[in-house]
N, CA, C and O of each residue as an XYZ file, in Angstrom:
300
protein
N      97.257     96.799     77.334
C      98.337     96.249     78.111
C      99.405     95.697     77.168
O      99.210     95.230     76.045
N     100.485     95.819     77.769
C     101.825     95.483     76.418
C     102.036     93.728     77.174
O     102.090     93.517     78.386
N     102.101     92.945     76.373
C     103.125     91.407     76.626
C     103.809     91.367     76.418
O     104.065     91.985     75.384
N     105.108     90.522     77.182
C     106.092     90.543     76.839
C     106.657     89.290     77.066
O     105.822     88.567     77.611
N     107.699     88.735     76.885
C     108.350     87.242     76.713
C     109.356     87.475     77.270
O     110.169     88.370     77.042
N     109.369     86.167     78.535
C     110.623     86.344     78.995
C     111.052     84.862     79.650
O     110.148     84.030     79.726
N     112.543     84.447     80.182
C     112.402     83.244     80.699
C     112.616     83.450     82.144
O     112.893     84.490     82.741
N     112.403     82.063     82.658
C     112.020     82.190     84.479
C     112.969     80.546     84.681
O     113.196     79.877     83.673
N     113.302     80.207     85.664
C     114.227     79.347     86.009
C     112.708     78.163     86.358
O     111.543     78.526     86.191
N     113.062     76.957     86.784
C     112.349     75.982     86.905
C     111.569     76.193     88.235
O     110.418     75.763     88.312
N     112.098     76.783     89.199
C     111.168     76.909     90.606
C     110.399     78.229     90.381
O     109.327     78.420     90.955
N     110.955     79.157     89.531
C     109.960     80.436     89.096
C     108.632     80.357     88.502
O     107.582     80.972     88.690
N     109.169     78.963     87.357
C     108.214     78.817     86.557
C     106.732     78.163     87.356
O     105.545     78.422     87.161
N     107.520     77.069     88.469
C     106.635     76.535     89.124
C     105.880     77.068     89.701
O     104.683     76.785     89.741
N     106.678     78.349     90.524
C     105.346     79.217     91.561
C     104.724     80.038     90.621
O     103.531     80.242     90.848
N     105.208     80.578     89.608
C     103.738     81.186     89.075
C     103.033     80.077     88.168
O     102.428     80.649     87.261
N     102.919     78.893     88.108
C     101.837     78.122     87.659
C     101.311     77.469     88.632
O     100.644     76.491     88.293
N     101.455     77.860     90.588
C     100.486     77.837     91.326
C     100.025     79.100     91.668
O      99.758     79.328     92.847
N      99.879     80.027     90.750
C      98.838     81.078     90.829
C      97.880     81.282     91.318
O      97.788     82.058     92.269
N      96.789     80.578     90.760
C      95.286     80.332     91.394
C      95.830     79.422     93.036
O      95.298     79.593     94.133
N      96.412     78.957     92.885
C      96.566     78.266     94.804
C      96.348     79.545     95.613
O      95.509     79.896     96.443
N      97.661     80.227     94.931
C      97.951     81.512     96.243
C      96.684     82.621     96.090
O      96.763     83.641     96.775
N      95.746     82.474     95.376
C      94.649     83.256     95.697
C      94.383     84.015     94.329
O      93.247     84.467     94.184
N      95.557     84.258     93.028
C      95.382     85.145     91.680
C      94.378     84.270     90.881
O      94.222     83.061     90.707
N      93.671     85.590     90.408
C      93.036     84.782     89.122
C      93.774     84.466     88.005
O      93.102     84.239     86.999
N      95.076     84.381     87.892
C      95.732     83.707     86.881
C      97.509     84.191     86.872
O      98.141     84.703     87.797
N      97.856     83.921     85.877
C      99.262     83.974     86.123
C      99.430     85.513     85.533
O     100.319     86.046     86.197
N      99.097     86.102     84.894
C      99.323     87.706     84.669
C      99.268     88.241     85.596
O     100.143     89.088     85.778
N      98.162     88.029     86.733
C      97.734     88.409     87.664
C      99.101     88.542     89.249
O      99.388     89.283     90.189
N      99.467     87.421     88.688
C     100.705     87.239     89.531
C     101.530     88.316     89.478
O     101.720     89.282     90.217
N     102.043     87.890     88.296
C     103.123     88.416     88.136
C     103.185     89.952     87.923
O     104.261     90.496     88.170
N     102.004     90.813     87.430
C     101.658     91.869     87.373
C     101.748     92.453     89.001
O     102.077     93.605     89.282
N     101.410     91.476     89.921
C     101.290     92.493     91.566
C     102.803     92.237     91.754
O     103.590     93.143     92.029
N     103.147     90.981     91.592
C     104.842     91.004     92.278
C     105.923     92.016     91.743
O     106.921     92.223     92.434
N     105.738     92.725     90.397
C     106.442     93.212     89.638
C     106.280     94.794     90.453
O     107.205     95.516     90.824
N     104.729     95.054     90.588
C     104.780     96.124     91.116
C     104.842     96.087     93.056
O     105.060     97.173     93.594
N     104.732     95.391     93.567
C     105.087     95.254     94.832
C     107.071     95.559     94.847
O     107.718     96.383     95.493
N     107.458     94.665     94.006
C     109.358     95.083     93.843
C     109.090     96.026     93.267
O     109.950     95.645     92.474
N     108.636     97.188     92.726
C     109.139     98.528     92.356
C     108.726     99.487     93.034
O     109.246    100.594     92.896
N     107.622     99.258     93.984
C     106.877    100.052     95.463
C     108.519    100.035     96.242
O     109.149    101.051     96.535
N     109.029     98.444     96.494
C     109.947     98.434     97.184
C     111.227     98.888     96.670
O     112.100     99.161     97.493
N     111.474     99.014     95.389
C     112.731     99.792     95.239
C     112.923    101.271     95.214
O     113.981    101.900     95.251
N     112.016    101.590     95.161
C     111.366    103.236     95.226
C     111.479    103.422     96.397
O     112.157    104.388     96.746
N     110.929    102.663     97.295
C     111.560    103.135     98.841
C     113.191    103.117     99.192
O     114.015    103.944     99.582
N     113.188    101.626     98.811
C     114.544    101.832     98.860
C     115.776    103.510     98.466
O     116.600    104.103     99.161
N     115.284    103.703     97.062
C     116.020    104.544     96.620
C     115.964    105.746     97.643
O     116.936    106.461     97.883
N     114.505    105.913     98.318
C     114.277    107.237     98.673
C     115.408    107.247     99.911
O     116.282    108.059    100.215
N     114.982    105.955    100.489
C     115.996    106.030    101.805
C     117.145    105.813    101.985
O     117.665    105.793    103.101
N     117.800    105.591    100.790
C     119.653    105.614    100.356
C     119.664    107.422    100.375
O     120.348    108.157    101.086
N     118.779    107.742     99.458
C     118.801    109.405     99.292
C     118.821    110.364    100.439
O     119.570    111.341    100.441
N     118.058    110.104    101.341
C     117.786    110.426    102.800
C     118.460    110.017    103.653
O     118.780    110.862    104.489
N     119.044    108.434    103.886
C     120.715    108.599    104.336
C     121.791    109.368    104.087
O     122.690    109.883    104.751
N     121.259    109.274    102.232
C     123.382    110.086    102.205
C     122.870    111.770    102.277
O     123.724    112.496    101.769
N     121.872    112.391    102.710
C     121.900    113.536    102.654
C     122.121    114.048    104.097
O     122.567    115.181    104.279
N     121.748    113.049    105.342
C     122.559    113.229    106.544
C     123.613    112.606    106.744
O     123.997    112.790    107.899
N     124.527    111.692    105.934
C     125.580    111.641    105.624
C     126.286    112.678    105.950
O     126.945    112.963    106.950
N     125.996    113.356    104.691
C     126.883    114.855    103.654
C     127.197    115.830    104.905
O     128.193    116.547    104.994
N     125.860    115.689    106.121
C     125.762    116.889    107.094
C     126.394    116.618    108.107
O     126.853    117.528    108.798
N     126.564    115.325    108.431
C     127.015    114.854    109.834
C     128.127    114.101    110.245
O     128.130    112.889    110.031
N     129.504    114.901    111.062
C     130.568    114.968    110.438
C     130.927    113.563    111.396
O     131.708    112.682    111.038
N     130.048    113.580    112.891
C     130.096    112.597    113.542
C     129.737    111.028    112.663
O     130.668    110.224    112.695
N     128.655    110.650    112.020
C     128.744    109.723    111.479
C     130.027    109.607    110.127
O     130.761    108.655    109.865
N     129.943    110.727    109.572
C     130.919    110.048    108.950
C     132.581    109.714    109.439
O     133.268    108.959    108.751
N     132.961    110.166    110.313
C     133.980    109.661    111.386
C     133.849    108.312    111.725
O     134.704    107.427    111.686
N     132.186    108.238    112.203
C     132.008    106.778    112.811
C     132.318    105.612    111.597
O     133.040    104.627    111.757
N     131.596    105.972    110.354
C     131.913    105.713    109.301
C     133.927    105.180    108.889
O     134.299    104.046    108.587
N     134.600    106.122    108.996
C     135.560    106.016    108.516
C     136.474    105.222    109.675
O     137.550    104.675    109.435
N     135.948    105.265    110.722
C     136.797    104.396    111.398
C     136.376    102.707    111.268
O     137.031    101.746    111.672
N     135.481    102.713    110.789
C     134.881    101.457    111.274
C     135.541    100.854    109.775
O     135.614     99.631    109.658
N     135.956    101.628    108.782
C     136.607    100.842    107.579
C     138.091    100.656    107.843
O     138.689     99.741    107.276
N     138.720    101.487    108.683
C     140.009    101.295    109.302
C     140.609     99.648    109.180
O     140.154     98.732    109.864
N     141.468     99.523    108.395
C     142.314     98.144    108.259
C     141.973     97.284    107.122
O     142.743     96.409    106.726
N     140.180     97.652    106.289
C     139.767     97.075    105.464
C     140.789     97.249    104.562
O     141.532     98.231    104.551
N     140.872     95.813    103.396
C     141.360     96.416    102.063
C     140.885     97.399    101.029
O     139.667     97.581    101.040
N     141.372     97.875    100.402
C     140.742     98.541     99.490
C     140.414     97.756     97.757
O     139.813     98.395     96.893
């Protein structure tokens, strides 16, 4: 396993040194599931930006709906 050093703000630092409260056997432990729980979730994310803009690209009705609804915004 690689370590690495990094800093965390004062309420960061706090919740992962109640680790063992929330149920981890320690603070690696923590931070090892949260790290990969946010990259489960950005991976979805990405997929479903990808899978929006590809019925985007097809669908001339949303993007109409789209372009009106920016009507008056600044640029």
């Amino acid at each position: 396993m690689v370590q690495a050093q990094f800093s965390l703000d004062e309420s960061s630092w706090a919740f992962v040194q109640r680790s063992e409260h929330y149920g981890f056997q320690n603070q690696n432990e923590l931070v090892r599931i949260a790290l990969e729980k946010l990259q489960r979730e950005l991976t979805q994310l990405e997929l479903s930006a990808d899978l929006y803009a590809e019925d985007y690209a097809v669908d001339e009705d949303l993007q109409a709906l789209a372009d009106s609804a920016i009507v008056g915004w600044e640029e």
